[in-house]
Backbone as a ProteinNet text record, in pm:
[ID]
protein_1_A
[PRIMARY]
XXXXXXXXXXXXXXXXXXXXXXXXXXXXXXXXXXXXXXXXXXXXXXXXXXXXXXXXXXXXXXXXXXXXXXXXXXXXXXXXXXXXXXXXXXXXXXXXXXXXXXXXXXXXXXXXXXXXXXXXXXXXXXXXXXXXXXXXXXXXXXXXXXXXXXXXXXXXXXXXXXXXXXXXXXXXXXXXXXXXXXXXXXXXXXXX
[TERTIARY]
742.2	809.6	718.1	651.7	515.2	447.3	389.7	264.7	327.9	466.8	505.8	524.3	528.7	572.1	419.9	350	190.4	140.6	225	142.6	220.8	358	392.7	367.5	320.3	263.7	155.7	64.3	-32.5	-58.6	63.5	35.9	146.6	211.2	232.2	131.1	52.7	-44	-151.9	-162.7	-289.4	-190.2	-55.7	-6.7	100.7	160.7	303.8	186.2	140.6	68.4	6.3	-83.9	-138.1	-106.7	34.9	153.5	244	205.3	269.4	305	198.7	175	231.2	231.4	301	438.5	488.2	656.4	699.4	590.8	636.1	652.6	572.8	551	706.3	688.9	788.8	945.6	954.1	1086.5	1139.5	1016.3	1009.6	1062.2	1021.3	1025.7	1163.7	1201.7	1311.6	1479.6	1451.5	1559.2	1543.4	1445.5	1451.7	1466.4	1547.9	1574.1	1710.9	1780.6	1927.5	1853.5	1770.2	1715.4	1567.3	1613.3	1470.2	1360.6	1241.7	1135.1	1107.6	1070.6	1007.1	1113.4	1259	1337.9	1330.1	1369.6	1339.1	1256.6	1096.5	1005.4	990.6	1070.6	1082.2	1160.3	1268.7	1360.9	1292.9	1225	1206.1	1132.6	1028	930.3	1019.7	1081.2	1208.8	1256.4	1261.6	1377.5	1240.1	1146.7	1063.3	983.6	1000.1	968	1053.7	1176.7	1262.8	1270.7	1179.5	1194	1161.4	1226.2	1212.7	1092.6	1058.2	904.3	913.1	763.5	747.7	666.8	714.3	653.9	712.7	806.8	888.2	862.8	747.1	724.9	580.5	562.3	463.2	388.5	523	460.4	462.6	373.9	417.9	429.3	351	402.7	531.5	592.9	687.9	810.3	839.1	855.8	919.9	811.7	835.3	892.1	868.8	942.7	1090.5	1120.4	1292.5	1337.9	1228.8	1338.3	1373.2	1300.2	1252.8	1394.2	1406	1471.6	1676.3	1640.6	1798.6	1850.5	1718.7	1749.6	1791.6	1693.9	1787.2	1900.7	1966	2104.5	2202.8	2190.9	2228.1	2258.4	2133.8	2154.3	2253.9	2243.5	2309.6	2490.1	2465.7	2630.5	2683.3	2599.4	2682.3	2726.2	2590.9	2652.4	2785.3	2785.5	2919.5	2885.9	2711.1	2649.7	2629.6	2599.9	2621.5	2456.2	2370.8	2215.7	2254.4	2297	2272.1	2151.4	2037.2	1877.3	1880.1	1846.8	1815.4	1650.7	1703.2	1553.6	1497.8	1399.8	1277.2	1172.2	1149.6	1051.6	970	895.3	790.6	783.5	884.7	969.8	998.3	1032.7	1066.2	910.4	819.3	677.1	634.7	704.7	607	698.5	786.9	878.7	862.6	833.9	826.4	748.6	797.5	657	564.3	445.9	329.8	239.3	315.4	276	294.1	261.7	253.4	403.9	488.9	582.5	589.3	702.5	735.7	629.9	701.4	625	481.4	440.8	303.7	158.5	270.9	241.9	259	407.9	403.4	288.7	247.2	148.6	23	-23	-159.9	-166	-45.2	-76.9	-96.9	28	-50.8	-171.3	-214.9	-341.1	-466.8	-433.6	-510.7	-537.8	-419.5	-390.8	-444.5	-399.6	-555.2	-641.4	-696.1	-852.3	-910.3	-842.4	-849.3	-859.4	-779.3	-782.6	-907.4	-951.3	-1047.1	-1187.9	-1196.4	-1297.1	-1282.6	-1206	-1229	-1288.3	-1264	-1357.8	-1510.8	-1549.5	-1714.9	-1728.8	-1903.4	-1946.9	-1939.4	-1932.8	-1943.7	-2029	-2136.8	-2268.6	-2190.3	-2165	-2165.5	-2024.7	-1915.5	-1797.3	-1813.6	-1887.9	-1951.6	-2024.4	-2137.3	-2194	-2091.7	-2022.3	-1947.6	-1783	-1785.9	-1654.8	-1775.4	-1880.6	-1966.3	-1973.4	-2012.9	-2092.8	-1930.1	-1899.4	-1763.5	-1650.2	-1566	-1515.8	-1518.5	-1611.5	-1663.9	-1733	-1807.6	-1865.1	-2036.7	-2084.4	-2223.6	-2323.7	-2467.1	-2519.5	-2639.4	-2697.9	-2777.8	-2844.2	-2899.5	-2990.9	-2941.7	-2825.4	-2716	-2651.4	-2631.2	-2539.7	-2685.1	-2790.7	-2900.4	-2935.5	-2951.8	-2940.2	-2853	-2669.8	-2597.5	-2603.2	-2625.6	-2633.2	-2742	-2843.3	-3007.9	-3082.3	-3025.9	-3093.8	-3195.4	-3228	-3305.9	-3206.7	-3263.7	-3224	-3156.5	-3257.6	-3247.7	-3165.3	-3154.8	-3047.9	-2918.7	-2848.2	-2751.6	-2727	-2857.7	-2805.4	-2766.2	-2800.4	-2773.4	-2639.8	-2610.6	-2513	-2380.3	-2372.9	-2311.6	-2279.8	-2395.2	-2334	-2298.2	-2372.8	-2303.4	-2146.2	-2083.8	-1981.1	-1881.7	-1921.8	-1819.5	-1804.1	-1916.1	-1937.1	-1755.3	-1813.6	-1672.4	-1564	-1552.5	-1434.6	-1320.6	-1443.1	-1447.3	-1379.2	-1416.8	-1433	-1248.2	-1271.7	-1114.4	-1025.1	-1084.3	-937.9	-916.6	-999.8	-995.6	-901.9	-955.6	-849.7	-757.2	-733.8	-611.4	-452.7	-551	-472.3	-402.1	-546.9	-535.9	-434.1	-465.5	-324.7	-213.4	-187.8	-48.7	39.9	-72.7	-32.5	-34.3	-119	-32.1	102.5	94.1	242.8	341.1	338.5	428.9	438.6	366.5	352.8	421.2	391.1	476.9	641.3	646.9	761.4	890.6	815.7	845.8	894.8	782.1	801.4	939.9	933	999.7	1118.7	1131.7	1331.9	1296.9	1253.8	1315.7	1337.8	1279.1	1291.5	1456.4	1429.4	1601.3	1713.1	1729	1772.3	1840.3	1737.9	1765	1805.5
2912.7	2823.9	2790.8	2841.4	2865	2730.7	2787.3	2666.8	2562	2486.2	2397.9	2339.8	2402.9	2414.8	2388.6	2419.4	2405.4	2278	2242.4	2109.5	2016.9	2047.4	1905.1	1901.1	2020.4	2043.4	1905.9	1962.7	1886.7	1771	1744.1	1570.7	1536.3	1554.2	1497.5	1431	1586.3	1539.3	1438.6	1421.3	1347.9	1173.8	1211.6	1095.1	992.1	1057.2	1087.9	1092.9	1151.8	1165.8	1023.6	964.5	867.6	713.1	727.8	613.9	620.5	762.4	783.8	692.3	652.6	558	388.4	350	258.3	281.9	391.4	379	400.2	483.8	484.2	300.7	268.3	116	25.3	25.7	-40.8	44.7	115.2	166.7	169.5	95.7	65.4	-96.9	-145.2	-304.9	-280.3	-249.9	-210.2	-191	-71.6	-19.6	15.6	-42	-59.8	55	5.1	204.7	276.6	224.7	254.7	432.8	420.3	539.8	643.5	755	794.4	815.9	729.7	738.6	836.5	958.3	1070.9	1186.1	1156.2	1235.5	1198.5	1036.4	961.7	1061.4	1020.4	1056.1	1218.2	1299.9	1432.3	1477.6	1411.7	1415.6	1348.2	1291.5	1193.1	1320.7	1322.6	1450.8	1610.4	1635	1760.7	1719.6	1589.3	1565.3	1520.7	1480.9	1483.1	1637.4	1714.5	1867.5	1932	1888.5	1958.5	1914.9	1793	1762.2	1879.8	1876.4	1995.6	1894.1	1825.1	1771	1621.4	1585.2	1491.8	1397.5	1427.6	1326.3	1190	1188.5	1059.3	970.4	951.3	903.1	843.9	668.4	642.6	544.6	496.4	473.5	543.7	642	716.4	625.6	571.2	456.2	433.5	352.4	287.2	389.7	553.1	586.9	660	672.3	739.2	641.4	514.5	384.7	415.4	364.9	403.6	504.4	633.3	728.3	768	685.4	666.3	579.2	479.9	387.6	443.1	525.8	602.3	695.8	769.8	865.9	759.3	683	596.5	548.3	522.3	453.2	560.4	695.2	841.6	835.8	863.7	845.1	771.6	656.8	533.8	570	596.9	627.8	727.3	836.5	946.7	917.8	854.5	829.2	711.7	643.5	550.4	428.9	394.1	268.5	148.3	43.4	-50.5	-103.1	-121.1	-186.2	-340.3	-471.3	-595.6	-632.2	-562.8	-595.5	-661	-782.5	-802	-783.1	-795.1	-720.4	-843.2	-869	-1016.5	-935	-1077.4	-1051.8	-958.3	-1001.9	-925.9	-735.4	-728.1	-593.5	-566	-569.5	-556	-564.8	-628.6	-657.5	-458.5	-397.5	-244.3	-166	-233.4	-87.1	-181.9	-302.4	-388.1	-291.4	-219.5	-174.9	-238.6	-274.4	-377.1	-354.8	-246	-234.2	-325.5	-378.8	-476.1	-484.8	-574.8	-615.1	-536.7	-534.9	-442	-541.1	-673.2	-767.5	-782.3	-774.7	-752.8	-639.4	-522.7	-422.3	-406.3	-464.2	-499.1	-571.1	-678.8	-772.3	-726.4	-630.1	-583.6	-502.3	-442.6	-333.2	-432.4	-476.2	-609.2	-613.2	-665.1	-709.9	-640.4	-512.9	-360.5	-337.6	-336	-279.2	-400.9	-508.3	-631.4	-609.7	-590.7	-535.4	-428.6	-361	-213.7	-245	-331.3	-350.6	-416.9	-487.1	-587.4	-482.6	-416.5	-321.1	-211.2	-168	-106.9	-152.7	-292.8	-344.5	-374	-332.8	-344.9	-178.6	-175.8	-88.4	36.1	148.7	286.7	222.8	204.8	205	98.1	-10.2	-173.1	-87.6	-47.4	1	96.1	186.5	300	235.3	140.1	100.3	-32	-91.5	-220.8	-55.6	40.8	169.7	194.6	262.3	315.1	259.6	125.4	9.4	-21.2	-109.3	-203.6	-94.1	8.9	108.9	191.8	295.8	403.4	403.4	259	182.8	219.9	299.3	355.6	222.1	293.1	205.4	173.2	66.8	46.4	186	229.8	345	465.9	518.3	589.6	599.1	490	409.1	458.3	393.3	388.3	538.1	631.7	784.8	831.9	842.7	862.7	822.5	687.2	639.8	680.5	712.4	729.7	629.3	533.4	387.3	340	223.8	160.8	77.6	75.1	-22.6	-153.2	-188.8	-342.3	-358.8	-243.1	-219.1	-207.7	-157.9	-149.2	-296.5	-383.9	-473.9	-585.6	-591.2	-650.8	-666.4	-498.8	-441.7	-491.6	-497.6	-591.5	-688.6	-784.5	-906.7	-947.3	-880.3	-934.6	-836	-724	-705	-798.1	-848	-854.8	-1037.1	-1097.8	-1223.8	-1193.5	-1102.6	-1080.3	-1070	-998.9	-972.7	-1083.2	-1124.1	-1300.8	-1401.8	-1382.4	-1469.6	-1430.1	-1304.1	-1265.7	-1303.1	-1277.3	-1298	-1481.5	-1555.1	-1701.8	-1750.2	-1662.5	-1680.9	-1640.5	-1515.2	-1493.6	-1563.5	-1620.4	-1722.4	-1858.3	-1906.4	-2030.7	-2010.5	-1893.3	-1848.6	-1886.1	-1789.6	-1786.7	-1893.5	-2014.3	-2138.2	-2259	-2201.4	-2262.3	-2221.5	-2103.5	-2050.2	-2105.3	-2112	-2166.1	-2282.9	-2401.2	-2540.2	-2585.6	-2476.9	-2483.9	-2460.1	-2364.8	-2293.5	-2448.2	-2515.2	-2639	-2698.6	-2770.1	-2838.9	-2822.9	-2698.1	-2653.1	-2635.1	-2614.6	-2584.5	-2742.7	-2875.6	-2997	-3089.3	-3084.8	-3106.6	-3057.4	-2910.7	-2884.5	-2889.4	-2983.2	-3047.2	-3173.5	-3240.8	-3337.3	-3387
288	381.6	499.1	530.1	639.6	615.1	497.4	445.8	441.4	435.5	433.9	549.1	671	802.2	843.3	849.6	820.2	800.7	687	621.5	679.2	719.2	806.6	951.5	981.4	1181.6	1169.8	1072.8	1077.5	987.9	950.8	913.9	1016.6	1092.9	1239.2	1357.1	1293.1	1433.9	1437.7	1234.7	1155.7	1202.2	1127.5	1125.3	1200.6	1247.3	1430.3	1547.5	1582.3	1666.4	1765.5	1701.2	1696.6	1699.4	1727.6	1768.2	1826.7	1888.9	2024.4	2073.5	2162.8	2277.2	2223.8	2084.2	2066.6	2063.6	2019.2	2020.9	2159.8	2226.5	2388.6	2449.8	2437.6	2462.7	2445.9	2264.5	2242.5	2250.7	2281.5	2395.3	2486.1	2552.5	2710.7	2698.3	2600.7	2556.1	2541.9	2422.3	2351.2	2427.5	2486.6	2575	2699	2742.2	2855.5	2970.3	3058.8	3126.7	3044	2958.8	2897	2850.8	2809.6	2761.6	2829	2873.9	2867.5	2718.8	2746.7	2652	2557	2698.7	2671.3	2567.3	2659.9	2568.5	2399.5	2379.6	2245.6	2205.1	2211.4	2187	2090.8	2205.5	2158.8	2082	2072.2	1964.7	1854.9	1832	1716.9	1668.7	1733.7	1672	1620.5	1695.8	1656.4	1516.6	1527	1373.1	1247.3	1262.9	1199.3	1136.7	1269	1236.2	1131.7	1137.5	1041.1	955.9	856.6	721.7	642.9	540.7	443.1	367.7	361.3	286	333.8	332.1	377.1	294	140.1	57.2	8.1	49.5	68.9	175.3	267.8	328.6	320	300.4	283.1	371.5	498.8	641.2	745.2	736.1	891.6	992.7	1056.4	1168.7	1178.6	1037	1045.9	1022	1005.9	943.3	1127.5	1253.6	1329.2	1408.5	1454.6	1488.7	1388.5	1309.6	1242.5	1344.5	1310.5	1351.6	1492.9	1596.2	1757.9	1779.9	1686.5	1722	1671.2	1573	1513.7	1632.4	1737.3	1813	1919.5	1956.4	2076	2034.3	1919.5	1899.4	1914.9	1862.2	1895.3	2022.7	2098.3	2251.9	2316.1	2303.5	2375.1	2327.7	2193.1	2134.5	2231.7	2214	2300.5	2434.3	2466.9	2644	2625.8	2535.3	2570	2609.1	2623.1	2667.4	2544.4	2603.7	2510.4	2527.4	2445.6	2473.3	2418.5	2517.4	2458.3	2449.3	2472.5	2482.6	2315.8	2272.6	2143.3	2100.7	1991.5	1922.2	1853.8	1888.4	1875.4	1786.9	1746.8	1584.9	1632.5	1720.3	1759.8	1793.5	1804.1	1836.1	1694.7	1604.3	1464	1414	1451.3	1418.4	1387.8	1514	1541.5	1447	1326	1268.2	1156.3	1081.5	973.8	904.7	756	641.1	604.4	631.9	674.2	453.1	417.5	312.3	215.2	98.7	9.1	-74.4	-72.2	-130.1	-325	-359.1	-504.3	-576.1	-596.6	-707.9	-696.3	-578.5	-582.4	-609.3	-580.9	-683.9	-812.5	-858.1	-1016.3	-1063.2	-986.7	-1034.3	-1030.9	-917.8	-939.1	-1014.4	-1065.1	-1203.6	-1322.3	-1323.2	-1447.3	-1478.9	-1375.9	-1394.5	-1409.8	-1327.6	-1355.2	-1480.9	-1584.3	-1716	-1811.4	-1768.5	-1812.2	-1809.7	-1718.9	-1679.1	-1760.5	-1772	-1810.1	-2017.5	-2014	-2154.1	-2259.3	-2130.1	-2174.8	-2134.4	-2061.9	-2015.3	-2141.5	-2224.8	-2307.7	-2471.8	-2455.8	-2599.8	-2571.4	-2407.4	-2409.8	-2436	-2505.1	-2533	-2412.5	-2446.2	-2359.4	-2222.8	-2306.6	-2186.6	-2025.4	-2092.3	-2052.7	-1957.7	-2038.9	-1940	-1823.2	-1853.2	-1716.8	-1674.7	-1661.5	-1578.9	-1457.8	-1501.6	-1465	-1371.2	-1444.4	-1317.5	-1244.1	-1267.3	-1118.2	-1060.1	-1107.9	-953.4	-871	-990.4	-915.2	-861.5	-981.4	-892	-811.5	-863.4	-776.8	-639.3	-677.8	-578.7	-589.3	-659.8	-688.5	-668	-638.2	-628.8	-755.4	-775.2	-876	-915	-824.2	-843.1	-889.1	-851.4	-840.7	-994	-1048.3	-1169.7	-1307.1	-1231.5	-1328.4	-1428	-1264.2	-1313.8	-1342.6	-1353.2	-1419.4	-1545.5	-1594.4	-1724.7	-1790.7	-1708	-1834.6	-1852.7	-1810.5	-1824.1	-1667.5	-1736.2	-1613.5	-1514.5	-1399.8	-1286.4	-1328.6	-1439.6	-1507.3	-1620.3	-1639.7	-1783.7	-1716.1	-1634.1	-1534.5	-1526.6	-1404.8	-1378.4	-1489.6	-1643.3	-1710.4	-1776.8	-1805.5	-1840.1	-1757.3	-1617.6	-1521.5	-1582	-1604	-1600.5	-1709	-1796	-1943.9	-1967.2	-1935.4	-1935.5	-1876.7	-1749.2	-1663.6	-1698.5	-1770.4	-1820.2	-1956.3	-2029.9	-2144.5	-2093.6	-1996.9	-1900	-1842.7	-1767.1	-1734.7	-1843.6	-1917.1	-2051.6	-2146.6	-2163.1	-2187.3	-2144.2	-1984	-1894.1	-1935.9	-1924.2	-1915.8	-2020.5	-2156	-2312.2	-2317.7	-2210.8	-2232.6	-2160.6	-2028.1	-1941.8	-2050.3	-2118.9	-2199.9	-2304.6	-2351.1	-2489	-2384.3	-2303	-2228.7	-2194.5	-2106.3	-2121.1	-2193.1	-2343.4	-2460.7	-2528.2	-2480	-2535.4	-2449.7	-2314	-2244.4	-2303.2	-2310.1	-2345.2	-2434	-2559.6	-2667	-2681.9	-2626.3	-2555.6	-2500.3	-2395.1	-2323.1	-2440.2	-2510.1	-2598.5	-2722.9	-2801.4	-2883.1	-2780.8	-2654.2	-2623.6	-2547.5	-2558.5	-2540.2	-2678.4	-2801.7	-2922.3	-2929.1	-2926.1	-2936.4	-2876.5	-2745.8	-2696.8	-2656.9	-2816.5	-2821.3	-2985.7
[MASK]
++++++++++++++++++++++++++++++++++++++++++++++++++++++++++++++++++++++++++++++++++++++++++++++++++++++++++++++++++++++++++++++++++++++++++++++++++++++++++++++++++++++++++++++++++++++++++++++++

């Protein structure tokens, strides 16, 4: 129970910590004097201390903003006060998940697993050289001595993989939107 207590002290301090001073800010924006800051502040962190895990959380920022902003509504309830302060985009700007929308993660996996598909019909060599450089990020030299090969064999290996790659992806677009085309075609024929 320690080590867990442990590991969320200090992803507070890695990740809470360090937006302090913005949720202080936008509280001051926010609610004005209806609330003290500092109390917010400390409560937010108290109730963050007591997660039993903190792997469900994949904006800290946005994650300590929510819960800054649940303790001031707490607050304000108890006292019996009413905050008409409205809340402007820009204020919603500092608690918005700035992270990438579902479909667009659906879509970059797509396209990952495309990638990935078409990267497995080039040869061994041609596929590890085209993950070190482009994924791993390695450099020619780096790539060259992992593989056994030359500098020039690497850089070839590059381009003629990523030329097939290229080239797949292009056929496989062109199939797709002949299939659509056809698709069109064949449900207005039967339509008519």
């Amino acid at each position: 129970m320690d080590d867990e207590r442990d590991i969320i002290t200090a992803w507070i301090a890695r990740e809470i910590l360090p937006h302090e001073h913005a949720v202080r800010l936008w509280l001051a924006r926010r609610w004005r004097q209806a609330v003290d800051a500092e109390d917010v502040i400390q409560e937010a962190y108290c109730r963050i201390a007591g997660l039993a895990s903190i792997d469900h959380i994949d904006n800290p920022a946005g994650y300590f903003h929510r819960t800054a902003h649940a303790v001031a509504t707490d607050m304000m309830r108890r006292a019996g006060k009413i905050n008409l302060v409205a809340l402007t985009q820009n204020d919603w700007s500092d608690v918005i998940d700035h992270g990438p929308l579902v479909d667009r993660v659906m879509e970059a996996d797509q396209e990952l697993a495309r990638v990935k598909g078409l990267l497995a019909t080039l040869s061994d060599t041609c596929r590890r050289a085209i993950e070190l450089r482009r994924i791993e990020g390695l450099s020619r030299k780096e790539t060259a001595a992992r593989l056994g090969v030359s500098e020039s064999d690497v850089k070839n290996h590059l381009v003629r993989g990523l030329q097939k790659v290229l080239k797949g992806m292009a056929e496989q677009d062109a199939d797709g939107e002949a299939r659509e085309a056809k698709g069109r075609v064949v449900g207005t024929s039967r339509s008519h």
